[in-house]
N, C-alpha and C positions, 0 to 999 in steps of 0.2 A: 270196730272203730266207730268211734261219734260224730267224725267229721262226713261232710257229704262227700261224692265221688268229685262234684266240681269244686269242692273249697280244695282241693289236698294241691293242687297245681301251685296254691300261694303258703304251701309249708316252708319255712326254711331249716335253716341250720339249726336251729335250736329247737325248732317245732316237732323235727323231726325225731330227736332225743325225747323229747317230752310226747310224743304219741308212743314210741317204742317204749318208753317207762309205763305210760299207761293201761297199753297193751297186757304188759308181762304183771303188772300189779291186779289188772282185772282178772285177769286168768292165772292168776298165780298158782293155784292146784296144778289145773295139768301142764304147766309149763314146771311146773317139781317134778312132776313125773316123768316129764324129757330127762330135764336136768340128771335127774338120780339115773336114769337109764343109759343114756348114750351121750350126754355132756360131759359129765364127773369123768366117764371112761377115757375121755377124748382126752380133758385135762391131764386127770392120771397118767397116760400113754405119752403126751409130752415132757411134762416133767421129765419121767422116769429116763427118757430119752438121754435129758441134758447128764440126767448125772450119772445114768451108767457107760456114755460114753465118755463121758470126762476120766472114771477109773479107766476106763481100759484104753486110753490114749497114753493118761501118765507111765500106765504101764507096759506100753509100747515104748515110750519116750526113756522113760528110765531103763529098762534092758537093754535099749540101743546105745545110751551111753554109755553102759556098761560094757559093752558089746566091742566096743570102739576102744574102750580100755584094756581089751583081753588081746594076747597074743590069738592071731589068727590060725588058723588047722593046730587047734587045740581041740579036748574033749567040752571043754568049759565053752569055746566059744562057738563051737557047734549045738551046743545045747540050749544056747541062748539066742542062734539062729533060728533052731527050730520053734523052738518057746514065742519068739518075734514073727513068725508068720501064720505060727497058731492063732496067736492075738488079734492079728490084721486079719483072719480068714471070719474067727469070731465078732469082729467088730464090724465087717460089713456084712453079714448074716443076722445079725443085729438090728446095722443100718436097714436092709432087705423088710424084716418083719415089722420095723417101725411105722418106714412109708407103709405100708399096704394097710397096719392096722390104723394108721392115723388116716387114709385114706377112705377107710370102708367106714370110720367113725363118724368123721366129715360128714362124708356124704348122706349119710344116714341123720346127723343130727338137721341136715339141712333139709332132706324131706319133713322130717317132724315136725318144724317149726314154722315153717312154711307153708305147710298144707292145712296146718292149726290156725294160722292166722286167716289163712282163705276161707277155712269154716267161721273163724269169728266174723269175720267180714260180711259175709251173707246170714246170719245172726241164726245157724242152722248149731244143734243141738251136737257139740266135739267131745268125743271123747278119748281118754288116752287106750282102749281097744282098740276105736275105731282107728285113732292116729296110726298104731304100730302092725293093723291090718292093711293100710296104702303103702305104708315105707317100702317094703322091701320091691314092690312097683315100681314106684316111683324113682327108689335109686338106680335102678337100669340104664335112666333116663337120664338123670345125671351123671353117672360113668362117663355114656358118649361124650355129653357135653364137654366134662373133664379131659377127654381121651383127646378133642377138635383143640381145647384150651392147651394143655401140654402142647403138643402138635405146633402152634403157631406160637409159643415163646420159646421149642425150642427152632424154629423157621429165625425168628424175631433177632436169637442168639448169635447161630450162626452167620446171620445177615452182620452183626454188629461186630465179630471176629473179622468177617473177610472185610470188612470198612477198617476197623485196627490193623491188620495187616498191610493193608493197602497205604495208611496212612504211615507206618512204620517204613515202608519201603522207599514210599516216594519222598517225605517231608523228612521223616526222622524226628530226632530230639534233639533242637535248638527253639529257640524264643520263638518264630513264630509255629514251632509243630505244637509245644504246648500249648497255646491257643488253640489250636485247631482241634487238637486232643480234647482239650478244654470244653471246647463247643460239643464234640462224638458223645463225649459224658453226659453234657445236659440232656441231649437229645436223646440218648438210650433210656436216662431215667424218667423223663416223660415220656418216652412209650412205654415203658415197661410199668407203669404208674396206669396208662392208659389201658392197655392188656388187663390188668388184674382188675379194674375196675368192670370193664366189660363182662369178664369172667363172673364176677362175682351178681353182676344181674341176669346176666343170661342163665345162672345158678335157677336164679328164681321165675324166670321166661321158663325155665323148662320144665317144672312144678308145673307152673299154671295156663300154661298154652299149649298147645299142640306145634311145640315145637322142639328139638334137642339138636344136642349138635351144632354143626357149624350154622343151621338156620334158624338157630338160640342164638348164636354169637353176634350174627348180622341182625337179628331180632332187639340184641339188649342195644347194639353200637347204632340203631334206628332211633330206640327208646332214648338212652342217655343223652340226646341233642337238646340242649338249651338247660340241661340241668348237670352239666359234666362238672360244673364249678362248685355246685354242691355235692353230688357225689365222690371228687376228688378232697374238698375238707371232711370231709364226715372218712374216707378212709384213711387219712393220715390222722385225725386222731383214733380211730381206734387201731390203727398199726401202732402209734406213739404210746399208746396204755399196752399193749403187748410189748413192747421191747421194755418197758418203763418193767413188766410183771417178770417179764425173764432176766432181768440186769437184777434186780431183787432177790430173787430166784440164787442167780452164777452166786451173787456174791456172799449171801449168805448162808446159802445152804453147802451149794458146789464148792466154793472156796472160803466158805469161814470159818477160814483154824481156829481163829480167836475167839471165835464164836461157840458158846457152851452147849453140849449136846441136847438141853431142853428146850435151849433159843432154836434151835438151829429147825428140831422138830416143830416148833410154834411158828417159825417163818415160813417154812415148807408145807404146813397147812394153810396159811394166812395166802402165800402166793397160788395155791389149789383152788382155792375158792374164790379168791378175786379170776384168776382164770375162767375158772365155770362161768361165772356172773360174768364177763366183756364176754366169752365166746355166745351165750344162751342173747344177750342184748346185739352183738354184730349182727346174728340170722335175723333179729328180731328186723333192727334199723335198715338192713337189704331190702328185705320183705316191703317194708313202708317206703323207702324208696322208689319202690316198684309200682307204686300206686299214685305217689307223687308225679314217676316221671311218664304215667298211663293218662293223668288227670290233665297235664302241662300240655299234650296232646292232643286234649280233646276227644282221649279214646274212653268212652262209657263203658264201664262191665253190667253187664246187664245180672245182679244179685239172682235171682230165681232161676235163670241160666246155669250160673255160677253154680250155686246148691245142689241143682242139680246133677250136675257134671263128678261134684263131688264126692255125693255119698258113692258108700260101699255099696256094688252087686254083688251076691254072692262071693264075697272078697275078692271082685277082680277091682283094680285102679282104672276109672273110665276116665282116660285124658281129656282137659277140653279142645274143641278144635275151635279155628282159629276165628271162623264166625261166629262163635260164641262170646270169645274174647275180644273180638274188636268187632264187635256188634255194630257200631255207627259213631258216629263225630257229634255231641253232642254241641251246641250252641252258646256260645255266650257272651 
């Protein structure tokens, strides 16, 4: 990166797309080599997701009507029984291997990307070896982190169940419970806006600090203060370019009858690679976030520190610790 460690404190909104463009234009080689390795998979694996559960819902859905129209303790409608729980058994064995592989894909694309820009950063010589010699390290590290994350949104949930509940029981549903309803909603969706945020830095805390886990999570929700207003625009548009690629995605490919089988293949690569390109640019824009919101603090990375913590020994991942990382409060 070109900017100094104390300019990036006055990146904004836009700044911060344009150093993430930067970033991935300078190094555009081996960020192709992420991309073709563990991005395109990540993408592929979603996609594939949407539309092979779409077949095997309709065909749950259809049998079941069927099902519904058959005289009951028949041969026909036991065979459409068993047919209908075969499907649900296959559709969540399905769902089973999706999460795990879009998980292990995630976390892996996020080592790479991350720890790529940490070598750009300290202007030490990265290579996509050396990248894919730290990953599988590295993602350990971020499992945890994932495991604390899951953990407290699903805490965060059932907090917000037993408050619906409560609100069901005692106010009900008249004009003023809808309001009040009203209000549970706001407030669910800004934490839960808030959670993912944290998550998604603490992602990157846990790459670069000697920290994982739940003291990533109080490490990123330390960091994020005074910059929570730019980290919350910058994820709702790249959440708004993901639903914008997946509504693309449903309607043309998933459901476009009318759509001719060469369009349909020409949209479903089109939504592929715009995929690739927002998921390879979100790791990217996290990552510079992380340095914005290190910079806004006053927290100096000490580069030669940095570098060194980095390279590869003997292909072990040597984390950095945490005086390394927040070396001192630099001045200004």
């Amino acid at each position: 990166m070109d900017r100094e460690q104390e300019e990036m404190q006055f990146v904004g909104f836009f700044g911060v797309y344009k150093e993430a463009s930067k970033i991935i234009l300078s190094w555009r080689k081996i960020f192709s080599y992420i991309t073709l390795t563990l991005i395109l998979p990540l993408s592929f694996i979603f996609l594939l997701h949407i539309e092979v559960s779409s077949l095997l819902f309709r065909k749950i859905l259809y049998n079941s009507i069927v099902m519904d129209e058959t005289k009951p303790n028949t041969p026909q409608y036991n065979k459409l029984s068993d047919m209908i729980s075969s499907e649900w058994v296959t559709l969540v064995l399905f769902k089973l291997v999706y999460f795990t592989l879009l998980l292990v894909f995630s976390l892996l694309s996020t080592s790479a990307v991350v720890y790529t820009i940490a070598s750009i950063y300290t202007a030490k010589d990265v290579t996509f070896k050396k990248v894919m010699r730290v990953v599988p390290k590295v993602w350990k590290r971020l499992m945890l982190t994932f495991l604390c994350a899951f953990a407290a949104f699903f805490a965060y949930n059932i907090v917000t169940m037993v408050v619906i509940f409560l609100w069901a029981i005692s106010i009900g549903f008249n004009t003023g419970g809808f309001v009040v309803f009203g209000v549970i909603a706001v407030l669910y969706f800004v934490g839960f806006v808030y959670l993912t945020v944290v998550w998604q830095l603490a992602s990157v805390v846990t790459v670069l600090e000697d920290s994982w886990g739940v003291r990533a999570m109080l490490r990123s929700k330390e960091l994020i203060k005074g910059k929570m207003v730019l980290s919350i625009f910058v994820f709702f548009t790249l959440v708004g370019s993901f639903v914008l690629i997946r509504i693309l995605f449903k309607e043309t490919v998933v459901d476009g009858w009318s759509v001719i089988s060469v369009d349909k293949t020409a949209y479903g690569v089109l939504c592929f690679l715009l995929l690739s390109c927002l998921f390879l640019f979100g790791l990217v824009v996290q990552t510079v976030i992380y340095f914005v919101c290190k910079s806004f603090h006053h927290e100096n990375i000490d580069k030669s520190a940095l570098a060194d913590y980095l390279e590869v020994y003997r292909g072990e991942y040597v984390p950095l610790t945490a005086k390394d990382v927040q070396l001192e409060q630099y001045q200004v």
